[in-house]
C-alpha positions in Angstrom: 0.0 0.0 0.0 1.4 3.2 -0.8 2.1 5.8 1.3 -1.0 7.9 -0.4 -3.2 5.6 0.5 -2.5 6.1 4.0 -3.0 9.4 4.6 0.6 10.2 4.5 3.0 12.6 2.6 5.5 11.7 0.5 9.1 11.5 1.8 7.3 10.6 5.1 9.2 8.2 7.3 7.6 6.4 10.6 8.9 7.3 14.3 10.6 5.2 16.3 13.2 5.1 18.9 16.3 7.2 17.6 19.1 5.4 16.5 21.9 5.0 19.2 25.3 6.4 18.2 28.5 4.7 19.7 29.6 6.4 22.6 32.8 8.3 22.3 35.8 5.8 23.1 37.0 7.4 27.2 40.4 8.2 27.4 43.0 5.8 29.2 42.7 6.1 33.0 46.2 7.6 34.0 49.0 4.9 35.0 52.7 4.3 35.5 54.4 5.0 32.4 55.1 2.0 29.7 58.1 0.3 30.0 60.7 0.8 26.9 60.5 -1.7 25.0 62.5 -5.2 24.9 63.5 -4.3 21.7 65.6 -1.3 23.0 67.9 -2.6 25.7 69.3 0.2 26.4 66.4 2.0 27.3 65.4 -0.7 29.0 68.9 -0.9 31.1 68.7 2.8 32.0 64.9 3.2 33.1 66.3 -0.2 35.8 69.2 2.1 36.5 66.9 5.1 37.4 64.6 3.0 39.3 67.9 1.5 41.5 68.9 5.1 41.8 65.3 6.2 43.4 65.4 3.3 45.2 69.1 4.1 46.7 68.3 7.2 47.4 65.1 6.4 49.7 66.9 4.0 51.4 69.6 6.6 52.2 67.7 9.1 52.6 66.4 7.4 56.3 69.7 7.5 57.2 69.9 10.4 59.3 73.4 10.8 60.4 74.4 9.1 57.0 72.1 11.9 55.4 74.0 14.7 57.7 77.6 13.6 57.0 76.7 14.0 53.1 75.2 17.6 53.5 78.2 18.3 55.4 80.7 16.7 52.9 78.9 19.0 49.9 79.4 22.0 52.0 83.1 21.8 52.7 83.2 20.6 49.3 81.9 23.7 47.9 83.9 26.1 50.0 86.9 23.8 48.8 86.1 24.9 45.3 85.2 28.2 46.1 88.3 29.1 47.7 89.8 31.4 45.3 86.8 33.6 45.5 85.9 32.8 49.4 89.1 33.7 51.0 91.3 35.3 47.7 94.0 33.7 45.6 96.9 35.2 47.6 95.8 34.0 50.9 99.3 32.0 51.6 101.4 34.8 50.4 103.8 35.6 53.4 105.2 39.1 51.9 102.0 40.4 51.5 100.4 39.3 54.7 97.5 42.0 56.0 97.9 41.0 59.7 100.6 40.5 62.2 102.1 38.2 63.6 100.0 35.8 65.8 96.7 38.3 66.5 93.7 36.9 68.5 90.4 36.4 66.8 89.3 39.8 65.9 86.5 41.6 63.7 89.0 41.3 60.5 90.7 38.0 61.4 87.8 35.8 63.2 90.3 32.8 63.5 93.3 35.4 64.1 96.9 35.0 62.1 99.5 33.0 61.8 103.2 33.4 62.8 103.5 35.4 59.3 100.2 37.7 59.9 98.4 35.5 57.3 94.7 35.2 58.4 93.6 31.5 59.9 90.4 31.5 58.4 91.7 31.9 54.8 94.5 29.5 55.3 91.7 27.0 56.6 89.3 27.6 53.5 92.7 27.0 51.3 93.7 24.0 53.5 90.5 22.1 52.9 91.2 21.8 48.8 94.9 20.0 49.3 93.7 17.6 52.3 90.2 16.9 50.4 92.6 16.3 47.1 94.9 13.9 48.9 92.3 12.1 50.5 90.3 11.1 47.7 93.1 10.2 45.2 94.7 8.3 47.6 91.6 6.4 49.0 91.1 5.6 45.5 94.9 4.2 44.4 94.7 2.3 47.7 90.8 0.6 46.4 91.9 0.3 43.0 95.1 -1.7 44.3 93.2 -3.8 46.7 90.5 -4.3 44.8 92.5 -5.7 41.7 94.6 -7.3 44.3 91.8 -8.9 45.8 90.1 -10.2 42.7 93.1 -11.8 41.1 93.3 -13.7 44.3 90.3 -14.8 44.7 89.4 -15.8 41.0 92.3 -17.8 40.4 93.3 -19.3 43.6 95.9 -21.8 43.9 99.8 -20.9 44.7 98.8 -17.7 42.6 96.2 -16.9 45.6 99.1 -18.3 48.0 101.7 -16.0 46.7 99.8 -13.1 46.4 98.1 -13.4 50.1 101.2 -13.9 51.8 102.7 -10.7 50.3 98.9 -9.1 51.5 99.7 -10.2 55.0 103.0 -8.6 54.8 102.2 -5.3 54.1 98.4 -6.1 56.6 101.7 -6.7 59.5 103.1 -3.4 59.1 101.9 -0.1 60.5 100.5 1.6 57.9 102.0 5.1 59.2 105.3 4.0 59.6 105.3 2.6 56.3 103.5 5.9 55.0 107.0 7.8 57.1 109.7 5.2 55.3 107.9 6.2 51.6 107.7 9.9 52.4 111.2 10.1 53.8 112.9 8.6 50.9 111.2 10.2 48.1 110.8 13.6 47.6 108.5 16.2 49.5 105.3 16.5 46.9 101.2 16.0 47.3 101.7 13.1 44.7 105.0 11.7 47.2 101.9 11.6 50.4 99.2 10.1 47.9 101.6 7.3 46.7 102.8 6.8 50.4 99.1 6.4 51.9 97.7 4.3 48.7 101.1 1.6 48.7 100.7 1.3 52.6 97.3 1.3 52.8 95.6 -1.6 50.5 96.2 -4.7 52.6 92.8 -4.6 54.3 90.6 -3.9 50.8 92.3 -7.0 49.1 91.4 -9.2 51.7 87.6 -7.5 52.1 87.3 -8.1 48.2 89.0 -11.8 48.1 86.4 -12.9 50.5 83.6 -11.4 48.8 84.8 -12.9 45.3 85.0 -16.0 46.6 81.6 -16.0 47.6 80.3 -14.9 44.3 82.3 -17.5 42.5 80.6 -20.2 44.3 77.4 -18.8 43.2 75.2 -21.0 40.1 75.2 -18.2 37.7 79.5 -18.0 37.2 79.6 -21.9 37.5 77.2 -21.8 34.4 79.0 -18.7 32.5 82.4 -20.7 33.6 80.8 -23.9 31.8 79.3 -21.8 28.1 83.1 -20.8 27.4 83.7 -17.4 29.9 86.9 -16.7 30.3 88.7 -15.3 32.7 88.2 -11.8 31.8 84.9 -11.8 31.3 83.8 -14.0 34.6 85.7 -11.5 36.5 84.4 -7.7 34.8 81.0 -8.9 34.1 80.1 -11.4 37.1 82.5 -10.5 40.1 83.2 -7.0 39.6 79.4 -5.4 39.5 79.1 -7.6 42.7 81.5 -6.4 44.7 81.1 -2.6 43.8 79.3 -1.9 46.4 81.8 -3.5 48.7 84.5 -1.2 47.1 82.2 1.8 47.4 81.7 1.5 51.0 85.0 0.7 51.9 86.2 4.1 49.4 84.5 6.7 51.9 85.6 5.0 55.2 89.8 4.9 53.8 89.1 8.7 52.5 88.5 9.6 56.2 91.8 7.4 56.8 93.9 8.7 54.1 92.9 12.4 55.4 94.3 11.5 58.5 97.4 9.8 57.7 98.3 13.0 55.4 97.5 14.8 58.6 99.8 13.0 60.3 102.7 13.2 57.5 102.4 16.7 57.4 102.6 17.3 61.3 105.5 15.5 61.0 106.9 17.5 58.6 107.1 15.2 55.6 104.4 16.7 53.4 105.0 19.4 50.9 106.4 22.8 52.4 104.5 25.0 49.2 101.3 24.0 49.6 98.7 24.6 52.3 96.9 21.6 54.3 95.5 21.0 57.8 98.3 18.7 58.6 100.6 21.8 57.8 98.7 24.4 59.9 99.2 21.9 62.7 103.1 21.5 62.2 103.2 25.4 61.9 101.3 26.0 64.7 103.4 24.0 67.0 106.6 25.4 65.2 105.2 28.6 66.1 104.9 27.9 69.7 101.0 28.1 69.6 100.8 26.0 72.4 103.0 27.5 75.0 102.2 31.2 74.3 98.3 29.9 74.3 96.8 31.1 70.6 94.5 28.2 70.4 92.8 30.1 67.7 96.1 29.2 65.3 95.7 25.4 66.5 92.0 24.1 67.7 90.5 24.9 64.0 92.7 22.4 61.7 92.1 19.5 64.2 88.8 20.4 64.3 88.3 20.6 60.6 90.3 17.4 60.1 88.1 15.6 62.6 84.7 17.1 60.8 85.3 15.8 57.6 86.5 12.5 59.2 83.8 11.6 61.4 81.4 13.2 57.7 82.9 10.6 55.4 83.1 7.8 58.0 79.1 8.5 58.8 78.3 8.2 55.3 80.6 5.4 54.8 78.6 3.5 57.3 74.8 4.4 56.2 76.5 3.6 52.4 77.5 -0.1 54.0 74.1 -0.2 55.3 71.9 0.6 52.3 73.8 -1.5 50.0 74.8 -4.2 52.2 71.3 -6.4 52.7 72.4 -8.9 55.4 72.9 -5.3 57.6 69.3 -4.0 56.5 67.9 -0.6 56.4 66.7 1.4 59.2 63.3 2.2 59.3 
């Protein structure tokens, strides 16, 4: 029947429900972004290694005297660096000294002078580069020796291990300072002469540290199965033993630092570091030169030891919360 016939105009079309369009698609809820993918490895490696990082850093970050030894160490760092402009370039200059001899703490000297009329406090700020400088080099020659050392004598064992341990208790037998003395004596007066001195004498204790922990990874499944596909030496050692005793070697690094800074201390007291350069050790030895002690300016002598005690006890505290973040069987505080 047409559409006529019904009463109904052409082009008319009947009512009904409308027709339902599909909804519009909702955008993703909001989430944790994508992991790279495992066709890029090296994305992949350094998203893990930002992840470890955050996850080292909350762990240090409860730390709290860990946490206050590092703001410390940055401080005394950056005045370290800033020395030139903090304190002036001409600071150890004796000609052109702006005090007299030996002055008590004052408005213009607050640490008062020296013997020469140089002001404490700049010769402090100064100080703080050379025995920062010598304590970091030579903690690091003494963990790169022992941790070589260490390695070699635990990887390939046998008389090699025999030799090499018996020469490590030698040196472990002798005082480290009078062995850092002998070295300094007989070579020549330098910053490299007391860095070479603390790093030869000092090692013993890091080989044996690493040898024991090498050891332990040796015995573990995953080298016994690299050992048995056809890796060598050089690789087991880099790409098996090394990464796992890193953070062996890292916490030992900022417990010798503290030790190296007080064995150059030491040297320098005793008059065997160099005579042109400006440390704590040397404020020390001029100070009692001077006769600080007996004619009682403790403002020429209390500040080095103190200094040299701060940035001990600051390295030795992060040493220790460094230990205990990335050292599981010692846990984390809460």
């Amino acid at each position: 029947m047409s559409t006529e016939a019904l009463g109904e105009e052409p082009g008319f079309e009947p009512k009904g429900p409308p027709a339902t369009e599909p909804p519009a698609s909702e955008p993703p809820a909001p989430g944790p972004p994508a992991e790279p993918s495992a066709a890029d490895p090296r994305a992949l490696a350094r998203a893990r290694r930002r992840r470890s990082a955050a996850r080292f850093w909350r762990a240090y970050r409860k730390q709290r005297a860990g946490l206050v030894g590092l703001v410390a160490l940055v401080v005394i760092a950056f005045v370290a660096l800033a020395a030139p402009l903090l304190a002036g370039s001409d600071a150890d200059s004796v000609t052109d000294a702006p005090g007299t001899a030996l002055e008590d703490p004052s408005t213009e000297f607050p640490l008062g002078t020296d013997q020469f009329g140089r002001s404490v406090l700049d010769l402090l700020v100064h100080g703080a580069r050379i025995s920062l400088t010598v304590g970091l080099l030579a903690a690091a020659l003494t963990v790169g020796i022992g941790t070589l050392v260490g390695m070699v004598a635990g990887h390939y064992g046998g008389w090699l291990s025999g030799v090499i341990m018996r020469v490590t208790d030698f040196f472990l037998v002798m005082p480290t300072l009078v062995l850092a003395i002998v070295l300094a004596t007989v070579m020549s007066r330098s910053v490299t002469t007391v860095i070479i001195a603390i790093g030869v004498a000092a090692w013993p204790k890091t080989a044996r540290l690493v040898r024991a922990q090498t050891l332990a990874i040796e015995a573990r499944p995953y080298v016994e199965r690299a050992r048995a596909l056809g890796g060598g030496h050089t690789h087991i050692m880099l790409r098996h033993v090394l990464p796992n005793v890193m953070p062996l070697v890292l916490a030992q690094t900022t417990l010798v630092i503290s030790e190296a800074i007080l064995t150059e201390a030491t040297l320098a007291f005793l008059g065997l570091g160099d005579p042109q350069v400006i440390s704590w050790g040397g404020m020390l030895q001029d100070a009692r030169e001077a006769g600080a002690i007996s004619s009682g300016h403790w403002s020429f002598l209390v500040p080095p030891g103190i200094a040299i005690a701060v940035v001990a006890l600051c390295f030795t505290l992060s040493g220790r919360a460094l230990e205990s973040v990335l050292n599981p069987k010692l846990g984390v505080a809460k």
